[in-house]
N, C-alpha and C positions, 0 to 999 in steps of 0.2 A: 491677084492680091490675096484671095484667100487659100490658094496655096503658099504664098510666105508665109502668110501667118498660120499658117498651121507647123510647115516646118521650123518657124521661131517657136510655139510652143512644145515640141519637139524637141526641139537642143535646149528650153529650160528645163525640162524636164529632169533629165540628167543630170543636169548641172546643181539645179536644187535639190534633189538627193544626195548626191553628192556630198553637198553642201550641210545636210538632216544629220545623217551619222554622225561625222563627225562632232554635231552639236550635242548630239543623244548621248553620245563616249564620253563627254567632256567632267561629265560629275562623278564617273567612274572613276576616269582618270587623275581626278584631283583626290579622290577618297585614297587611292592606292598612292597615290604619290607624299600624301599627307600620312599615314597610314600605315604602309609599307615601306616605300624605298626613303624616306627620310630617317624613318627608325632602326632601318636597317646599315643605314650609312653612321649612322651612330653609333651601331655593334662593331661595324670595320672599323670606325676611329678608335673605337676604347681597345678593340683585339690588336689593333697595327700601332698602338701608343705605346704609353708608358705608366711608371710606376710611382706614386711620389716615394721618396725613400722612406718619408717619415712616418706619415699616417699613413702609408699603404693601400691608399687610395688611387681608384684609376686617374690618370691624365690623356684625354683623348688628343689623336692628333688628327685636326681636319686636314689637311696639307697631304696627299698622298704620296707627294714626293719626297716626306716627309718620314714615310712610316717605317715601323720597327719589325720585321716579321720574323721576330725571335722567340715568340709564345707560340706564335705557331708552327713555328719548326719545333719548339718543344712537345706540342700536341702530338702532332705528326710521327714524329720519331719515337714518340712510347707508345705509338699505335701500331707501326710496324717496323721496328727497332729491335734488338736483340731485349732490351728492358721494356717491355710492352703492357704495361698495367694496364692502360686504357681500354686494350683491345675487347676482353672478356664482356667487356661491358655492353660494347659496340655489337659485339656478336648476339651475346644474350637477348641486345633491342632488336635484331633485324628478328629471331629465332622466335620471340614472343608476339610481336609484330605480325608476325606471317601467317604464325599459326591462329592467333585471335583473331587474325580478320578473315582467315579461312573458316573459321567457327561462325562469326557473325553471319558467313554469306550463306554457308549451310542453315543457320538457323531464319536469318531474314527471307532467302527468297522466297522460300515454300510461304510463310504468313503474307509479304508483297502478294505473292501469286494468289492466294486465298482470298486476300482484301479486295482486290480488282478482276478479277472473274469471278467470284462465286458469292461474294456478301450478300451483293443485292440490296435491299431498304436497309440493311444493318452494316452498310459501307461507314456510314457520316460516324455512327459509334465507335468501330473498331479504329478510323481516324483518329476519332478522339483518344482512345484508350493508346495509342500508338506513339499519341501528342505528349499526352500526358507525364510520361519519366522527364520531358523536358521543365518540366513548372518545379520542379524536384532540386536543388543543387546537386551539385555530382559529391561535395562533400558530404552529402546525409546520406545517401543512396550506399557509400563505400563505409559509413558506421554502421551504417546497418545490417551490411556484409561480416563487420568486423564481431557485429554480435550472433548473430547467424552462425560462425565461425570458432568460435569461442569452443574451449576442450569439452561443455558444457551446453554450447548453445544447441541451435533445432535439427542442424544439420547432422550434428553425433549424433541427437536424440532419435533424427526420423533412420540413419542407416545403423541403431541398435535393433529398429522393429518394438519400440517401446518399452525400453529393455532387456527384452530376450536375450540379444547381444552387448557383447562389453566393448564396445567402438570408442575408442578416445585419441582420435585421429589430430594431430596438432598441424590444424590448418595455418595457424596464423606463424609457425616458426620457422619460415622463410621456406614454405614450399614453391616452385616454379609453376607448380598447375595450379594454385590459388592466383596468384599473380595474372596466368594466362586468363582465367575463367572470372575473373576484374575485371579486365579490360573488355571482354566480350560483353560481358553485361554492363560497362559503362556505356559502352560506344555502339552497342545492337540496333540502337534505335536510329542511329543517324545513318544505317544505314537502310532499314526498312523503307523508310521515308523515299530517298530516290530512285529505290527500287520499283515500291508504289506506282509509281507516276511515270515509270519507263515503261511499266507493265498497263498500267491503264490506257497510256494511250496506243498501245498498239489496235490496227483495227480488225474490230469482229470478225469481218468480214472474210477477213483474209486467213485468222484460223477457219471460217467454215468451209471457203475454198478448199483450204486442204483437207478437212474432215470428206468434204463432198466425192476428192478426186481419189481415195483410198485409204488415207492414211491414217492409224489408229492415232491414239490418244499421245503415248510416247514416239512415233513419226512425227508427228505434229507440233510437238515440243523441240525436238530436235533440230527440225528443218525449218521452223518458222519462231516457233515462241522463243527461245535462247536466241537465235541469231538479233530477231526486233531487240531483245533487253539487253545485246552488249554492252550499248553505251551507259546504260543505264546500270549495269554492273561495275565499268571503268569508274564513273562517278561516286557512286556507294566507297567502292574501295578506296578511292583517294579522301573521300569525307570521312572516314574512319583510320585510315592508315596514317596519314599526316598526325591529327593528335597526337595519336599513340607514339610517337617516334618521340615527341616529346614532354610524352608523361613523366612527371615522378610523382607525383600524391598515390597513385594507387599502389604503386611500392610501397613506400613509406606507412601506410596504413597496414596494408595487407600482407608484408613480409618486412620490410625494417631490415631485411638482412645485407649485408655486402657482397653475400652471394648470389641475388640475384639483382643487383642492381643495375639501371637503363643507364642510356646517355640522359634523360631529363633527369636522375639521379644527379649526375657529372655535372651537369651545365647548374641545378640547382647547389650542389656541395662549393662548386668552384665560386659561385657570386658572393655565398655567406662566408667564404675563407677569405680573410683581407688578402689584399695584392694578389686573387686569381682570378680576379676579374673576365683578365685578358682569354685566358682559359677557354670561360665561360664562352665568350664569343666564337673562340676554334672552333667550340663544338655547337653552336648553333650555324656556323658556316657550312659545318659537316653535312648538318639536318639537313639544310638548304640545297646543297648540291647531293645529295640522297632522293631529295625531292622531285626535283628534274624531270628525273627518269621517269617516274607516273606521268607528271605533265604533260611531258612529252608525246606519251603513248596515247594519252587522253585528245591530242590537238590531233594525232594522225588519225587516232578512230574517226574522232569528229567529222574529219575531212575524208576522209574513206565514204562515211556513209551519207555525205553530201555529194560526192561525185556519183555515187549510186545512183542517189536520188535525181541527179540532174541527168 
C-alpha cells in the first residue's frame, strides 16, 4: 500500500506541474493577446482595407478574405521598384540603428562591468544614478540635446576652448552623427540595465577558477566573462534596437531634415497624411518582420545555453 501511494504521489506530481505553467502563462498571455496581437490585427485590417473616398479616412476590413493588398504592393514596389523613394529611408534606419546600438554597447558594457564587479557598497548608488534618465521623459532629455546643440549652445562653446576657437558647427541642420549620437544617448540606459544583471550574476567563483589556473585579466574575459554575458548582450540589444527602428521624435527634434529621415519618420508622415493610413501599416509590418530575426537569435541563444546547462 505504501508503495502505491507513493507512486500515486509520483504521477501527481507531474501532472500538477504540468498543470502550474500553464496557469503561471496565462496572464501573460492574456496581456499579449489584449496588447499585441489584437492591435496588431487591427494594423492588418486598416493596411489590407480601404479608403473612404470622401473623407479619406481608413475603412478597416476584418474579413481576411476580404482584404485589399494593393497598399502594400504600393509600399513594396517603391521600396525595390525602379521608383524607389521609400528605400533611402529604410536603409538610413537599419545604418543608424546599427551603429547606435554598436555605440551604446561599447559605452554600456565597460560601466555594467564596473557596476557589478568593482562598485562594492556604492553599487545601490550607481543603480540609482543608472535608474535615474528613466524618471526623465525622453521628450525633455532630446530639448535638452536640442539646446546643447544650438550654433551657440555649450557644445560649440566647450569645442571653441572658451573662445580660443571660432567653432560654429550646425549640429541641428540635419547632420546624420547628431541624429546617430540621439539615439545613443536616448536608448544607453536600457541597455546598461540588462547588461548589469547578466554581469552580476555571473559567479565569482568561476572568474577566480580561471584567474587561479593562469589566466590573466584579458584571458579571463575572453574565455569566461564575455561568453557568461552573451545572452545578456542579445537582450540589451534587442531592448534598445527594437525602439530605435521605430523612432521618429528624435529626428524630428534633432535634424527635421528629409535627408535623414527613419522608417518611424514614414510610418509617422503616412498616419497624419489623409488616406495613407494604409501605408503606415506596410511599414510597421516591415518593422515586424525586421524584428524576427533578433527574436529569433535570442530564443536560440536561450536555448543553446540551456542545453549547456543541462
Amino acid at each position: 500500500m505504501a508503495d502505491r501511494s507513493a507512486d500515486a504521489s509520483t504521477h501527481q506530481g507531474p501532472v500538477g506541474t504540468r498543470r502550474l505553467w500553464p496557469a503561471l502563462a496565462m496572464p501573460g498571455i492574456a496581456w499579449l493577446a489584449v496588447f499585441f496581437v489584437a492591435p496588431f490585427y487591427v494594423v492588418l485590417a486598416i493596411l489590407f482595407g480601404a479608403t473612404d473616398p470622401v473623407l479619406r479616412q481608413p475603412v478597416p476590413v476584418w474579413n481576411p478574405l476580404d482584404w485589399d493588398f494593393t497598399q502594400f504592393r504600393y509600399v513594396i514596389d517603391h521600396i525595390v521598384g525602379p521608383d524607389a523613394f521609400f528605400r533611402p529611408a529604410l536603409v538610413r534606419t537599419v545604418v543608424y540603428v546599427a551603429l547606435a546600438s554598436l555605440l551604446c554597447l561599447l559605452i554600456a558594457y565597460p560601466v555594467a562591468y564596473y557596476t557589478a564587479r568593482f562598485a562594492g557598497r556604492w553599487k545601490g548608488l550607481l543603480l540609482a544614478c543608472l535608474i535615474a534618465p528613466f524618471w526623465i521623459s525622453y521628450m525633455m532629455r532630446m530639448l535638452a540635446w536640442v539646446n546643447l546643440l544650438q550654433t551657440d549652445g555649450l557644445v560649440n562653446k566647450g569645442l571653441s576652448l572658451g573662445g580660443l576657437f571660432d567653432v560654429r558647427v550646425d549640429w541641428l541642420g540635419g547632420q546624420p552623427t547628431t541624429v546617430i549620437l540621439g539615439l545613443v544617448y536616448g536608448y544607453v540606459p536600457y541597455m546598461i540595465l540588462p547588461l548589469f544583471a547578466g554581469l552580476d550574476r555571473a559567479p565569482a567563483s568561476i572568474l577566480e577558477a580561471a584567474r587561479d589556473l593562469g589566466a590573466n585579466r584579458w584571458e579571463t574575459f575572453r574565455r569566461v566573462t564575455w561568453p557568461l554575458s552573451r545572452q545578456a548582450v542579445v537582450v540589451s540589444l534587442l531592448l534598445t534596437t527594437l525602439p530605435m527602428l521605430g523612432d521618429y521624435f528624435t529626428n524630428d527634434l534633432l535634424s527635421g531634415s528629409p535627408e535623414t529621415s527613419m522608417i518611424g519618420n514614414l510610418i509617422n508622415n503616412s498616419v497624419l497624411t489623409p488616406g495613407q493610413t494604409g501605408q503606415a501599416g506596410a511599414f510597421v509590418l516591415l518593422i515586424l518582420l525586421v524584428s524576427i530575426v533578433p527574436m529569433v537569435i535570442y530564443v536560440r541563444s536561450t536555448r543553446s545555453g540551456a542545453d549547456i546547462a543541462s
